[in-house]
N, C-alpha and C positions, 0 to 999 in steps of 0.2 A: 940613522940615529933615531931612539925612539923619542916620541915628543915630549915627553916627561925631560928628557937632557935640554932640547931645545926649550923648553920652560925655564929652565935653570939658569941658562946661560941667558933667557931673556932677563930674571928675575935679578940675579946679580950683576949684569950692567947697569940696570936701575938702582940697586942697591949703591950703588960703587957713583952714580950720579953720571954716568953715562947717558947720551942721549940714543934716543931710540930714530932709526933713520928710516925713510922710505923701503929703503931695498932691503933693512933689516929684517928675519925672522921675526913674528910677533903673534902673541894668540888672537885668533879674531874678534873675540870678545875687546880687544884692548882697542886693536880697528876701528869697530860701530861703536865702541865707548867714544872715542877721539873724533870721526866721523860728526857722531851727534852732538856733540860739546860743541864742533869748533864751525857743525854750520848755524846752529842753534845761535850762536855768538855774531856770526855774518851775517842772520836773518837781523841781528836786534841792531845791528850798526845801521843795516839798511831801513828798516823799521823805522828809526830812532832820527832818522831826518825829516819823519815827518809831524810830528808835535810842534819842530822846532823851524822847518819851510813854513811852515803858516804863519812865521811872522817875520818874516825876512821881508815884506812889502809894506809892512806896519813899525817898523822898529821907528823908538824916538828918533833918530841921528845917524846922519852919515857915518860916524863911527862904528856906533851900533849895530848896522845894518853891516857893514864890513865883518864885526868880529862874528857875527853871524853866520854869514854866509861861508866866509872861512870854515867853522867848526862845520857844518851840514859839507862841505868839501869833504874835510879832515874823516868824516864819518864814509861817506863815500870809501873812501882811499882805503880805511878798515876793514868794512865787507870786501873790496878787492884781497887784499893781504891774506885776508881766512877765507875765503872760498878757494886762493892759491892754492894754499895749507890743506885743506881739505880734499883737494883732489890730487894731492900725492899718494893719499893712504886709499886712493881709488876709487873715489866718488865723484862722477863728473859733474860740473857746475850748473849743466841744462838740469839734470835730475834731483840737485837739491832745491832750487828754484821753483821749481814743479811742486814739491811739497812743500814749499812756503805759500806758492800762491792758493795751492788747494785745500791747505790750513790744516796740513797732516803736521809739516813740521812746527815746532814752536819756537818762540823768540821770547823775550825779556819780558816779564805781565805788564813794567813799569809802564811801556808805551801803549799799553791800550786806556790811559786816562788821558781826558782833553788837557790843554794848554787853553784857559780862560783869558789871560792876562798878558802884559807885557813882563809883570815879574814871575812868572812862568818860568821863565827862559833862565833867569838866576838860580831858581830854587832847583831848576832839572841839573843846569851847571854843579853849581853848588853839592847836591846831594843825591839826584841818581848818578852824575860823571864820580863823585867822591865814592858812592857806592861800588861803583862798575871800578872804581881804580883801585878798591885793596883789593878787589878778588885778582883783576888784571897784573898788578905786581906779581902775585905768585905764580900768574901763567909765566911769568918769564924764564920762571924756573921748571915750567912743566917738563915732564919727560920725554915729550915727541919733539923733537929738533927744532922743524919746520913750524910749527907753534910758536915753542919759546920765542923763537928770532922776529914771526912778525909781529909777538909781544913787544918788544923792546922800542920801538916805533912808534904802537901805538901807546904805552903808556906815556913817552913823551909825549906828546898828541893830549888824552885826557889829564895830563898833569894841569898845564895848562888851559882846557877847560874847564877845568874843578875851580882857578883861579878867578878865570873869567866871569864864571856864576855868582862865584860871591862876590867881586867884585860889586856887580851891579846891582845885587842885593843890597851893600853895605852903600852905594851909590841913596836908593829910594829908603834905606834907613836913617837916613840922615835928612830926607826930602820934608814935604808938607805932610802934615797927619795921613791925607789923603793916601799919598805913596808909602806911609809907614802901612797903612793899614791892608794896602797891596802887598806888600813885600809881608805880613803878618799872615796875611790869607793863604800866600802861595806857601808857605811851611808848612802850614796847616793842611793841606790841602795835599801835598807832596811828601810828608813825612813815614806816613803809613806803610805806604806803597812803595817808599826806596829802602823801607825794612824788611818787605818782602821780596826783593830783589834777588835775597843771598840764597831764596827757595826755602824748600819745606824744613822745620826744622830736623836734627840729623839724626833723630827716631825715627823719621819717616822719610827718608832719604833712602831710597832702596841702594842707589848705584856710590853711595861716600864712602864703603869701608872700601871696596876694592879698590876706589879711583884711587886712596888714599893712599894703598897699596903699591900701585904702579906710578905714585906721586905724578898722576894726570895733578891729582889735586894736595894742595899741600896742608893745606887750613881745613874745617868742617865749615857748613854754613853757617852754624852756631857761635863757632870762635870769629867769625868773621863779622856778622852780626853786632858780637858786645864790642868789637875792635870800634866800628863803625858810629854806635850809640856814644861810645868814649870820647871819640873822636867831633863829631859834630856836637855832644854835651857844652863841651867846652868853646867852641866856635862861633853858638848861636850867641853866650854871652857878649861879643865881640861888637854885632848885630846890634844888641838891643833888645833881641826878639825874643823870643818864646819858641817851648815845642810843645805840642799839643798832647800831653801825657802828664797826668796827673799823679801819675806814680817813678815819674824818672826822678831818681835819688842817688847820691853817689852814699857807696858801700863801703865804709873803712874797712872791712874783714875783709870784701873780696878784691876790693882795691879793682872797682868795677862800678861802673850807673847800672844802678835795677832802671827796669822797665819795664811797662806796661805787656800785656797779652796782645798778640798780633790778632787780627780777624782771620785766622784761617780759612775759615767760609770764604769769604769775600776774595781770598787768595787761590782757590780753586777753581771758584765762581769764573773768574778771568781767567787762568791758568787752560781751561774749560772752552772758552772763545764765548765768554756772556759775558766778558766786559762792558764799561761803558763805549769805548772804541773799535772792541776786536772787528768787529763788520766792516765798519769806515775805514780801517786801516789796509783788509784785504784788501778792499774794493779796490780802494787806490794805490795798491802798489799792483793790480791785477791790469788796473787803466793805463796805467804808465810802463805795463810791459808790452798791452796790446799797441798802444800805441807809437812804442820803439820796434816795433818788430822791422820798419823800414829801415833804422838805423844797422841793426845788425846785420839785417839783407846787403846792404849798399859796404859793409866792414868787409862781410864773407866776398863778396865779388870782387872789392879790392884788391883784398890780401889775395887771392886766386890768378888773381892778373900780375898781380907783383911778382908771383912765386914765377911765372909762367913764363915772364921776361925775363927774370933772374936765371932761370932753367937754358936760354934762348941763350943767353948775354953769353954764358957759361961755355955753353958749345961750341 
């Protein structure tokens, strides 16, 4: 069959909302499209616990320190589910890890800024998990199977995170000036950068019309963007708080908040590995692999011995 029918037949079960499966024919392009999305996605969950480890030994309250180390769990548990995902479509998990630690592959820009504060931890809840959760709803509906499904998990997972952030914002906006004034900083401070979360806008978005295509992706980064400004507009009032743009204005005509110009520069700049953090981040997730290397050692000899008596037992 010439590949042009096998096209077809790809292109109409997508159409028809068919999922797209492991053993499925599919053009390669669609492959290392899905490939680098879904480990690009597993770098930023594994990434993404570390902003948020560095205050798990500082949190106000026994509570605190619970719902914490929970969500840095809960993130954990996500890089497993998409590195799964990913190595269906035949990329093994030693070889994207390799390119994470050697700073080929990229992750989310939001986690290469520090975590200053204890209201930190609400504003990233709050507004990079609220961020990460509309584009994630739509992964649920992506077209590669095994995606979709460890979507569905994990949006329950950052639903619940998103809660948790603001919570604890709304917690220190109701506190002493002192903790208003935290809880005002970390917006401030966090706002920019969980709007450029959704990537370049969809002018310069090389890979949006095709994904869009093969409904990898459903939304543009644009539509996802104003979704998001709309959405937390409304929020911050809730707060008390402010957002740091001088030009966020709701639109009667487009029945939308205008906003301000993103820094693109500054979105590259990181994008780039010149963040404030990209270094410190390799570093330590480069440390904490040299130094697991005994764990996996001591996994691999296990399981080889298990297999080996099970093989025994068998006979």
């Amino acid at each position: 069959m010439p590949v042009q029918d096998f096209e077809k037949i790809f292109q109409d079960k997508i159409d028809a909302e068919i999922k797209i499966e492991p053993r499925d024919w599919m053009p390669e392009a669609y492959r290392k499209t899905n490939i680098r999305q879904i480990s690009q996605h597993a770098h930023s969950e594994v990434v993404g616990m570390l902003p948020e480890g560095n205050w798990i030994s500082r949190a106000p309250s026994l509570k605190r320190k619970a719902i914490l180390i929970a969500k840095v769990q809960d993130e954990a548990g996500h890089g497993l589910y998409l590195y799964s995902s990913a190595e269906t479509l035949g990329s093994s998990r030693d070889e994207m890890i390799a390119d994470l630690l050697s700073g080929k592959a990229k992750y989310s820009s939001i986690f290469n800024y520090p975590s200053l504060t204890w209201a930190d931890m609400g504003a990233i809840g709050w507004l990079v998990d609220g961020a990460a959760i509309l584009n994630q709803v739509m992964l649920c509906r992506t077209s590669y199977g095994p995606y979709a499904r460890a979507m569905v998990r994990i949006c329950k997972e950052e639903s619940f995170h998103q809660r948790q952030g603001f919570e604890s914002l709304l917690v220190l906006s109701k506190g002493s000036e002192e903790q208003k004034a935290m809880c005002q900083d970390a917006i401030n401070r966090w706002w920019w950068p969980s709007l450029m979360m959704f990537g370049p806008k969809d002018s310069e978005s090389t890979n949006s019309d095709q994904s869009m295509k093969w409904k990898i992706k459903r939304k543009t980064n644009d539509e996802l963007r104003q979704q998001f400004v709309d959405m937390i507009a409304v929020q911050v009032k809730v707060l008390g708080m402010t957002l740091p743009d001088d030009k966020l204005k709701w639109n009667e005509a487009r029945k939308h908040y205008d906003f301000g110009d993103i820094n693109w520069d500054e979105f590259w700049n990181v994008v780039k590995g010149n963040g404030p953090c990209n270094k410190q981040r390799l570093a330590a997730r480069n440390k904490a692999h040299d130094e697991g290397a005994w764990v996996r050692e001591a996994a691999m000899v296990y399981a080889s011995k298990k297999a080996n008596r099970e093989k025994q037992e068998a006979a």
